[in-house]
RODREN-551599 format. One record per residue: residue number from 1; residue in three letters; chain; x, y, z of N, C-alpha, C, O, CB in turn. Coordinates in pm, 1 decimal. Atoms other than C-alpha are relative to their C-alpha. Glycine has a CB too. Layout:
NUM / ALA / A / X / Y / Z / X / Y / Z / X / Y / Z / X / Y / Z / X / Y / Z $
...
//
This chain:
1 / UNK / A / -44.8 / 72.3 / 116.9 / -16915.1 / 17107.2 / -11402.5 / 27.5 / -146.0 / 36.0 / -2.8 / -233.0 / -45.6 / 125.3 / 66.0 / -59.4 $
2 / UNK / A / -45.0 / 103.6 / -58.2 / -16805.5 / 16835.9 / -11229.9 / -136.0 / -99.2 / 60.8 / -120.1 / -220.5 / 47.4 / 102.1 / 56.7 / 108.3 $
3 / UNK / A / 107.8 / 31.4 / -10.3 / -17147.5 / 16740.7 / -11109.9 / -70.8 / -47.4 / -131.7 / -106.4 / -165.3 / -130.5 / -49.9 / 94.8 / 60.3 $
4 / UNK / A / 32.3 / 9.3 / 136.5 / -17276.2 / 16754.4 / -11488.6 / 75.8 / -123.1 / -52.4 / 8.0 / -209.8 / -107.6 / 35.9 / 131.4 / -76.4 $
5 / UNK / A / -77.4 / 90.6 / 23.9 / -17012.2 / 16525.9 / -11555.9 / -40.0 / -230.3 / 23.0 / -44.1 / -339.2 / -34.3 / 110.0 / 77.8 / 99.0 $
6 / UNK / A / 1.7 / 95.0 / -82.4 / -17076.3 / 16299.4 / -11278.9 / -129.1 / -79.9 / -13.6 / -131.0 / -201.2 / 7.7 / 22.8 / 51.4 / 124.8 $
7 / UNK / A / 111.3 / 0.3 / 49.5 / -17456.6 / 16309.4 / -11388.6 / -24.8 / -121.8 / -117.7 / -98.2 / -220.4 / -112.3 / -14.9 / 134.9 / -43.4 $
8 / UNK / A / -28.3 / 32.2 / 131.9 / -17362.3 / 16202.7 / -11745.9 / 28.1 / -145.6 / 18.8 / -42.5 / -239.8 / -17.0 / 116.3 / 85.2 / -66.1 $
9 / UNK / A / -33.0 / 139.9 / -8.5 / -17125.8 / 15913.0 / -11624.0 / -85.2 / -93.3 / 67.5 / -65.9 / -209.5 / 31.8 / 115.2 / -11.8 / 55.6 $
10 / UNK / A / 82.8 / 81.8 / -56.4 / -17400.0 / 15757.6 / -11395.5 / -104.7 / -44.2 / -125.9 / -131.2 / -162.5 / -147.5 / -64.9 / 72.5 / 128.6 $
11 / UNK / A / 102.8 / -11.7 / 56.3 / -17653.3 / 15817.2 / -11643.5 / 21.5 / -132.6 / -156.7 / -51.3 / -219.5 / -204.7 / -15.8 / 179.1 / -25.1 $
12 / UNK / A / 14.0 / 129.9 / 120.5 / -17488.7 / 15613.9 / -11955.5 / 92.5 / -137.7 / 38.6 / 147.7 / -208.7 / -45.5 / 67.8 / 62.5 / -170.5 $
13 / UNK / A / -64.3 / 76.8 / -57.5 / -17328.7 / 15380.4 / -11724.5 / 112.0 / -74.0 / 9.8 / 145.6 / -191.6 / -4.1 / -44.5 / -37.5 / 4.9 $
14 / UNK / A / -133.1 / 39.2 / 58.1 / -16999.4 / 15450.2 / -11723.4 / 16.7 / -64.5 / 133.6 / -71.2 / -102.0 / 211.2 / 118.9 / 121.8 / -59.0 $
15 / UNK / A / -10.0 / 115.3 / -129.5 / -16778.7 / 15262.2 / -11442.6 / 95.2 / 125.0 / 76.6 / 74.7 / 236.8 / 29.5 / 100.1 / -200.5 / -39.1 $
16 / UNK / A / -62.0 / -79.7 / -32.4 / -16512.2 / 15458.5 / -11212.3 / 128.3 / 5.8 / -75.1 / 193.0 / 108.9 / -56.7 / 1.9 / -9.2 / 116.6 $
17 / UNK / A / -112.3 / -21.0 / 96.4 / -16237.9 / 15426.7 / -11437.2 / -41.7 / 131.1 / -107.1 / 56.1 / 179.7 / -163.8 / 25.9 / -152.5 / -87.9 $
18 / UNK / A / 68.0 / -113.9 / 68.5 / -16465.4 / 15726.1 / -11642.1 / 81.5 / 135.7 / 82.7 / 184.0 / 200.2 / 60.7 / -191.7 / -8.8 / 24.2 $
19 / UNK / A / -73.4 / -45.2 / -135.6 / -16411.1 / 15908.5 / -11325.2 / 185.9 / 33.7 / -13.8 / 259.5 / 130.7 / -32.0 / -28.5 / -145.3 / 118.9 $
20 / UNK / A / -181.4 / 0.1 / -31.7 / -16035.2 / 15831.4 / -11290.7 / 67.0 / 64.3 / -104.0 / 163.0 / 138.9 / -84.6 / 78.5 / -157.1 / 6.2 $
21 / UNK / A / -36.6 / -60.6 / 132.2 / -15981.8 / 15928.4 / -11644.7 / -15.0 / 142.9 / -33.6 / 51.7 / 207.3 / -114.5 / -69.4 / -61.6 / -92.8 $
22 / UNK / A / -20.0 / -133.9 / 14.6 / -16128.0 / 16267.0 / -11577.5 / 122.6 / 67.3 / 103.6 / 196.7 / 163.3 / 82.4 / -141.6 / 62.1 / 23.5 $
23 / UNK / A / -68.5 / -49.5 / -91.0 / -15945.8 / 16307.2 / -11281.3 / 182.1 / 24.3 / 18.6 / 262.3 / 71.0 / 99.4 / -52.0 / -74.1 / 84.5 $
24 / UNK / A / -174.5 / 27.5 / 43.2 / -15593.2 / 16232.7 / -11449.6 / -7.8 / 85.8 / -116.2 / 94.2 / 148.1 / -145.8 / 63.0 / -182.1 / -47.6 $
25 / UNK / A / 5.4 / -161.6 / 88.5 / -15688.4 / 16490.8 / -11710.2 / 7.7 / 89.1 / 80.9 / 123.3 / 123.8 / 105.1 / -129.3 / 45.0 / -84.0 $
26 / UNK / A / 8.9 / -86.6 / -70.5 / -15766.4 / 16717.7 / -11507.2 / 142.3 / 56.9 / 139.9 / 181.5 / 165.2 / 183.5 / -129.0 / -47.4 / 39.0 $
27 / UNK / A / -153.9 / -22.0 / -51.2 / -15443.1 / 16679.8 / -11296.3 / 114.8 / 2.7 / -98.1 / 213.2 / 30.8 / -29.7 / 38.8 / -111.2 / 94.4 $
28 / UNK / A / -72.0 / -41.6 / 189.2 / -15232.9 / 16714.8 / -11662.5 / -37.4 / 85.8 / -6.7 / 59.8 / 139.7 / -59.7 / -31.8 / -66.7 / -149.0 $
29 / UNK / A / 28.2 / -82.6 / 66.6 / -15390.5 / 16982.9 / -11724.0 / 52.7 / 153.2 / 91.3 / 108.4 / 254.8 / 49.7 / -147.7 / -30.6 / -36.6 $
30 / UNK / A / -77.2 / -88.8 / -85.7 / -15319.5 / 17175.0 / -11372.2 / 142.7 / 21.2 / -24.9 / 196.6 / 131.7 / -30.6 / -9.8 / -43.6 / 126.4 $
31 / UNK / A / -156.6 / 2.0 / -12.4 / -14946.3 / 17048.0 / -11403.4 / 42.7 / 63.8 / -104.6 / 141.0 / 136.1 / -88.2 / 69.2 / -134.1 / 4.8 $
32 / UNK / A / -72.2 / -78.5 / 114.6 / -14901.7 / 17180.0 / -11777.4 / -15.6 / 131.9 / 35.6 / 83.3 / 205.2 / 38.1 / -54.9 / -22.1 / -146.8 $
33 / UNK / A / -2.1 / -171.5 / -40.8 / -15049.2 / 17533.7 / -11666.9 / 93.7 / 8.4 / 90.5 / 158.5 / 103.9 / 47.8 / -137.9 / 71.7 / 67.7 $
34 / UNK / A / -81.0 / -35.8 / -98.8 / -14813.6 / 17537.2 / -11364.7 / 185.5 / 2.5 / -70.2 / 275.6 / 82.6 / -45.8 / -38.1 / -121.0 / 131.6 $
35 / UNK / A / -125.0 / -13.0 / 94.4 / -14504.1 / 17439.9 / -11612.6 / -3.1 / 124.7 / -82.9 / 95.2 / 198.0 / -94.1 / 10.3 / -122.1 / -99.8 $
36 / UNK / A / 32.3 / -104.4 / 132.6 / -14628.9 / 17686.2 / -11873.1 / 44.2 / 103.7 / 109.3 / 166.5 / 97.0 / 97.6 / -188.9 / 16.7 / -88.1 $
37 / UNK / A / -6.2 / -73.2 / -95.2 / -14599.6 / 17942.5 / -11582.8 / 121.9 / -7.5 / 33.4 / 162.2 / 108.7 / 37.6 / -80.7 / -20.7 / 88.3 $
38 / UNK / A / -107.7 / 45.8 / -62.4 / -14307.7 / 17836.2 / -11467.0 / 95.4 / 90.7 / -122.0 / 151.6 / 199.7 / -111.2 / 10.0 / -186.4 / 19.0 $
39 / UNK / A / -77.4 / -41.9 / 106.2 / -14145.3 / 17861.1 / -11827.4 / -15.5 / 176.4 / -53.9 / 67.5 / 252.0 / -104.5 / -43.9 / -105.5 / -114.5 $
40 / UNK / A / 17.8 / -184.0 / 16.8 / -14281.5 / 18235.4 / -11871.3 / 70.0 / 81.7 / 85.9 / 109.8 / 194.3 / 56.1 / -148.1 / 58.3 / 27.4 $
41 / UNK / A / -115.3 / -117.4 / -43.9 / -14075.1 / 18361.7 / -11599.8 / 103.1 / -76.2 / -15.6 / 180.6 / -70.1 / 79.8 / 0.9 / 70.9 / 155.1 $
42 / UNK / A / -155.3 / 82.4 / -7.6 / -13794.4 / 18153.3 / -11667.9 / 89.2 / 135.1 / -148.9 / 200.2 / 186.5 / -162.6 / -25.4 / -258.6 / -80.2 $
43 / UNK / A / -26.5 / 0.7 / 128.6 / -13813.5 / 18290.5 / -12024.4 / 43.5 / 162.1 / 27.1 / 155.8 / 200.2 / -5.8 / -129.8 / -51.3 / -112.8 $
44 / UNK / A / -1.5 / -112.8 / -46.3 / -13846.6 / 18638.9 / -11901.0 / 92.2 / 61.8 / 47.1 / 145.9 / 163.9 / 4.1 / -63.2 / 6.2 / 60.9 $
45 / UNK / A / -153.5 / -30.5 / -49.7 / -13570.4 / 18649.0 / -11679.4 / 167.0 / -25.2 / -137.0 / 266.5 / 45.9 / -150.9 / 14.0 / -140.0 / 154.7 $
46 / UNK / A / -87.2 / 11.6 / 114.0 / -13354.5 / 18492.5 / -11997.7 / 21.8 / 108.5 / -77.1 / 133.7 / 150.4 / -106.4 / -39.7 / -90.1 / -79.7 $
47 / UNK / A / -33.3 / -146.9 / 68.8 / -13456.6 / 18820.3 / -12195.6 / 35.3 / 97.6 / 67.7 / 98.3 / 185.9 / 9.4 / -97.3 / 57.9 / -64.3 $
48 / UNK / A / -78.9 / -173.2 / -119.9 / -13365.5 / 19102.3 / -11895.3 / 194.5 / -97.0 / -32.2 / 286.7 / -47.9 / -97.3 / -95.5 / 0.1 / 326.4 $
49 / UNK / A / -180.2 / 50.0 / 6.4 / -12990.1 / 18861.9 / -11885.2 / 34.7 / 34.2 / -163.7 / 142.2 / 91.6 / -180.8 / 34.6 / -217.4 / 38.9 $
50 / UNK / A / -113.3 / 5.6 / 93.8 / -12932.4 / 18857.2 / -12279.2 / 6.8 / 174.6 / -47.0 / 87.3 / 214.5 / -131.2 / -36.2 / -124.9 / -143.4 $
51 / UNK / A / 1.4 / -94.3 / 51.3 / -13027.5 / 19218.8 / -12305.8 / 89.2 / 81.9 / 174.8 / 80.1 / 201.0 / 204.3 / -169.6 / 34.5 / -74.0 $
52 / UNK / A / -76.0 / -83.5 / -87.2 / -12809.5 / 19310.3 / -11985.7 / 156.4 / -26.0 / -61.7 / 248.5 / 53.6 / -43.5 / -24.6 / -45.4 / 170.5 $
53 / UNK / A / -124.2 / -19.9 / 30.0 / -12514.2 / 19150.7 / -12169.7 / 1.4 / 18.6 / -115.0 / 104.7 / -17.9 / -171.2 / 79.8 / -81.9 / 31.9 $
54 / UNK / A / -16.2 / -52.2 / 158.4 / -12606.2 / 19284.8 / -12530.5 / 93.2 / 173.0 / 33.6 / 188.2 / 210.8 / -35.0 / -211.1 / 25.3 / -96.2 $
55 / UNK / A / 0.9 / -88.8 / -53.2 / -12573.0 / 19626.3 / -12324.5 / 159.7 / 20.6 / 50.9 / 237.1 / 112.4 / 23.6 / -106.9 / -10.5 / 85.6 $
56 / UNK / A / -166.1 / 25.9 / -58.3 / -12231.4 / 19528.4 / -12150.2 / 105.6 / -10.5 / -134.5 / 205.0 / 59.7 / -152.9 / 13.4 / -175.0 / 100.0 $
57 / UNK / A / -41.1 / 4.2 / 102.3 / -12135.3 / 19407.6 / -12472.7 / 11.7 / 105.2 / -65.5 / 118.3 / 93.7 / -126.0 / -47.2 / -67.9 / -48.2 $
58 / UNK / A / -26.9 / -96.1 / 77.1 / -12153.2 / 19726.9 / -12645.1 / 107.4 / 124.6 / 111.9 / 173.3 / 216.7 / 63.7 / -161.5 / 53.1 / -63.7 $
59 / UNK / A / -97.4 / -46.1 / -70.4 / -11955.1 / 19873.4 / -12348.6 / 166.1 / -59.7 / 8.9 / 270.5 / -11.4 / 52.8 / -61.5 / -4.7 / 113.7 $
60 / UNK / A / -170.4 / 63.2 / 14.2 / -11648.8 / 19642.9 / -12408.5 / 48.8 / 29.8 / -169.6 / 165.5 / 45.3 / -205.6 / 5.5 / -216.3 / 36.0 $
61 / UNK / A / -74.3 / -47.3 / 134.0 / -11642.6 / 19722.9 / -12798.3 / 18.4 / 142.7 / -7.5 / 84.5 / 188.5 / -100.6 / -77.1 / -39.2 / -128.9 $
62 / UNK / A / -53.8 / -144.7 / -16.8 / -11626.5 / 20094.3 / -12692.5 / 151.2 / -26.3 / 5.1 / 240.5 / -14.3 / -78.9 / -58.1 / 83.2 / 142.7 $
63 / UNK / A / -129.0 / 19.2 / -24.4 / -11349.6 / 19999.9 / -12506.9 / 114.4 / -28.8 / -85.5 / 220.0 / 34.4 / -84.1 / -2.1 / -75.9 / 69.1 $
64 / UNK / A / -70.7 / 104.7 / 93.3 / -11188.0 / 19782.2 / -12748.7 / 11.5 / 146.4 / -116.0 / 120.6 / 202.9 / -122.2 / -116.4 / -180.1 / -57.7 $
65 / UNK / A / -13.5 / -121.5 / 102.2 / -11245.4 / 20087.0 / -13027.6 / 130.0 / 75.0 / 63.2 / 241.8 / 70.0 / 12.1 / -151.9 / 110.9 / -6.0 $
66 / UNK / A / -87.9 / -61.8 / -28.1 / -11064.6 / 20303.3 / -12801.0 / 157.4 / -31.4 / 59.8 / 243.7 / 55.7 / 70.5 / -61.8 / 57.1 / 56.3 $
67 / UNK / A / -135.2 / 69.0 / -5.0 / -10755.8 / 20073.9 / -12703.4 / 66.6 / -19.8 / -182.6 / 181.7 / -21.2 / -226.3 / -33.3 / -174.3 / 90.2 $
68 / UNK / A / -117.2 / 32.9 / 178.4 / -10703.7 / 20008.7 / -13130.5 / 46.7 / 163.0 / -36.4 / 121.7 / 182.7 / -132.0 / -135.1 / -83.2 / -202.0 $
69 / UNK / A / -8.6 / -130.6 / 70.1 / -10707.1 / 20435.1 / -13139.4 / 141.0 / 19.3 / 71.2 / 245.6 / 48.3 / 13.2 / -133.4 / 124.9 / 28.1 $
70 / UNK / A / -113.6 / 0.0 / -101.4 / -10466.9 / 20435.7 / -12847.8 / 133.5 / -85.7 / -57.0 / 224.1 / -8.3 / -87.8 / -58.4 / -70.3 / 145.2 $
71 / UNK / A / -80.7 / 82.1 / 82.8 / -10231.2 / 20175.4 / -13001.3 / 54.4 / 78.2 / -153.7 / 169.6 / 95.1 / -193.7 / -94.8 / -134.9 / -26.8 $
72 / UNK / A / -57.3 / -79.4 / 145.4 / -10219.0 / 20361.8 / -13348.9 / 29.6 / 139.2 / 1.1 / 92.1 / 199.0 / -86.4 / -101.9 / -4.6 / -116.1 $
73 / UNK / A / -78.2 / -115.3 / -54.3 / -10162.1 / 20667.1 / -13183.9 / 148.4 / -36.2 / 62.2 / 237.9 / 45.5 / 40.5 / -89.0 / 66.4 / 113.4 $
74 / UNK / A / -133.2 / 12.0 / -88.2 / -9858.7 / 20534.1 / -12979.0 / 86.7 / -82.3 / -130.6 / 207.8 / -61.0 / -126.6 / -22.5 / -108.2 / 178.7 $
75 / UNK / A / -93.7 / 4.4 / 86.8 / -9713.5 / 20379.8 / -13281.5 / 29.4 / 85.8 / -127.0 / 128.7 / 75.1 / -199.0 / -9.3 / -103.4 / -28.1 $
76 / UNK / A / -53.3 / -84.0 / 61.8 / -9759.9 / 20657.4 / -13488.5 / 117.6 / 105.1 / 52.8 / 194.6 / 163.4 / -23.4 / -97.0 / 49.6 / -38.7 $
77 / UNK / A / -55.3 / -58.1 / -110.2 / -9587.6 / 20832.2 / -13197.3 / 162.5 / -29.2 / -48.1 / 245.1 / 46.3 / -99.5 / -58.9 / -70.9 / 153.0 $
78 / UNK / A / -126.4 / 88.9 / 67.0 / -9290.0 / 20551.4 / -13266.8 / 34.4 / 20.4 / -94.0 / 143.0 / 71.6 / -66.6 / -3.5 / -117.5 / -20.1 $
79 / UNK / A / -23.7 / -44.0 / 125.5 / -9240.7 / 20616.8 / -13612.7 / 60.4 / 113.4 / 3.9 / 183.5 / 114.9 / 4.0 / -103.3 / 8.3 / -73.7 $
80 / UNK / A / -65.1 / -78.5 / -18.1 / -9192.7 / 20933.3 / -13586.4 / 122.3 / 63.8 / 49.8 / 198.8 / 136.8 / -13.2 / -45.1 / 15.9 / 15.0 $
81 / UNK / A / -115.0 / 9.9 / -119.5 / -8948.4 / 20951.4 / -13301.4 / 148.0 / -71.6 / -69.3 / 262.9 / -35.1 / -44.1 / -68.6 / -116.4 / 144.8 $
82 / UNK / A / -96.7 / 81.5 / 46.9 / -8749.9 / 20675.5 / -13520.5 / 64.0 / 114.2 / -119.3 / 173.9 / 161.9 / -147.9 / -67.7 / -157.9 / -56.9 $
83 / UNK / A / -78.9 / -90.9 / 121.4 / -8746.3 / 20890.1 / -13808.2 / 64.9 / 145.8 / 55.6 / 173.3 / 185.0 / 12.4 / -122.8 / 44.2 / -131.7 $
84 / UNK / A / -122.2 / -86.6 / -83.2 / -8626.5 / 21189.0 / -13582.1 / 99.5 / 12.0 / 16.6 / 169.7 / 111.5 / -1.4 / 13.1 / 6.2 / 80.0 $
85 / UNK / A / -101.7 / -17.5 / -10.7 / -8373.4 / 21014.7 / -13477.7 / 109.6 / -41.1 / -71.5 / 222.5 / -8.5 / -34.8 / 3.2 / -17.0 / 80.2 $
86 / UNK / A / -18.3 / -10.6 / 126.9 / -8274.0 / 20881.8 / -13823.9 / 71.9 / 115.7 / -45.2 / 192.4 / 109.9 / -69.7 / -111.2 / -8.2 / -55.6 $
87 / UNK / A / -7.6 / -131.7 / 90.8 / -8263.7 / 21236.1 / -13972.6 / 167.3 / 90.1 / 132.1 / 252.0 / 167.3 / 87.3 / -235.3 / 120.4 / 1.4 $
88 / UNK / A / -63.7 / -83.6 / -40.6 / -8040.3 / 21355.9 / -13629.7 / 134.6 / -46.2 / -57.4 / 220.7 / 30.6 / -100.4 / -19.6 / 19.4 / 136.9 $
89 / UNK / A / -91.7 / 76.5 / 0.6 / -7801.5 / 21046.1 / -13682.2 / 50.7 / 7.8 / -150.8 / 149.1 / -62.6 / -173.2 / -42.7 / -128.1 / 54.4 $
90 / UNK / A / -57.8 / -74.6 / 72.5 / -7741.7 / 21200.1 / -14010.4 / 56.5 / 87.5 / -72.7 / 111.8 / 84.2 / -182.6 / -3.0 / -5.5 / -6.8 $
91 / UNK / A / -68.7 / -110.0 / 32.0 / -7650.3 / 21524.5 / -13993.2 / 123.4 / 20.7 / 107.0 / 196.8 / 118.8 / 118.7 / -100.1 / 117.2 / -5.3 $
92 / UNK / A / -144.8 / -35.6 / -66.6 / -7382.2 / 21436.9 / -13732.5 / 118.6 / -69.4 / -85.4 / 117.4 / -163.5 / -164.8 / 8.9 / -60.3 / 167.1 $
93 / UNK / A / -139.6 / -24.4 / 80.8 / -7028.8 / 21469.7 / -13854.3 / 56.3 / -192.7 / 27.8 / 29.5 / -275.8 / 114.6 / 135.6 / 167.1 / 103.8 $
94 / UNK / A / -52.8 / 152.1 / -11.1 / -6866.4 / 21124.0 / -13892.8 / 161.0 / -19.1 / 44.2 / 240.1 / 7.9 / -46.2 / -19.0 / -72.8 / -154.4 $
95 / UNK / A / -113.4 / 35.0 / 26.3 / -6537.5 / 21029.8 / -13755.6 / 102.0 / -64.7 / -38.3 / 126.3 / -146.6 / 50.3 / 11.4 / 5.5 / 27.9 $
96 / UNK / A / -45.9 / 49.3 / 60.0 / -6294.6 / 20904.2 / -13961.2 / 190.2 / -45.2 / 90.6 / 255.7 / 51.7 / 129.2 / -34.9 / 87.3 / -125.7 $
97 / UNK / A / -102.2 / -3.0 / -93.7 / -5966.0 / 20774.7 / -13764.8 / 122.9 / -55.3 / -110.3 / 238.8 / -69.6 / -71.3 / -36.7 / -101.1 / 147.9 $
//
């Protein structure tokens, strides 16, 4: 290809700046594929991380579920206990002096 090229530019008499012009394409064109490449595993690795902490994430709102069950258990717990001791603190006898 490069021969064909080289053919062409002699032939309608280009100068080396023809030349130079392919040769600075042609190095643009390596460097964007090597970026492009670059950015595909970049991007790649970005989706394994947001789907390792979507994953984590649904392991801390477990958690979180089961600390608000825990909590409304221990103050239903409280309540009760209050009103217990409510109900004892009025069936004892009162003294009157």
């Amino acid at each position: 290809m490069v021969d064909k090229l080289f053919e062409v530019g002699v032939a309608q008499g280009l100068g080396i700046f023809f030349f130079l012009f392919i040769a600075v394409g042609a190095a643009f064109w390596l460097q964007n594929k090597t970026i492009m490449k670059q950015n595909d595993n970049r991007e790649a690795r970005y989706i394994a991380t947001i789907d390792k902490l979507a994953e984590s994430f649904q392991e801390v709102a477990s958690v979180n579920q089961n600390v608000a069950e825990m909590r409304k258990e221990l103050s239903e717990r409280n309540n009760r206990q209050d009103q217990m001791l409510g109900r004892i603190l009025d069936r004892l006898p009162i003294k009157m002096d």
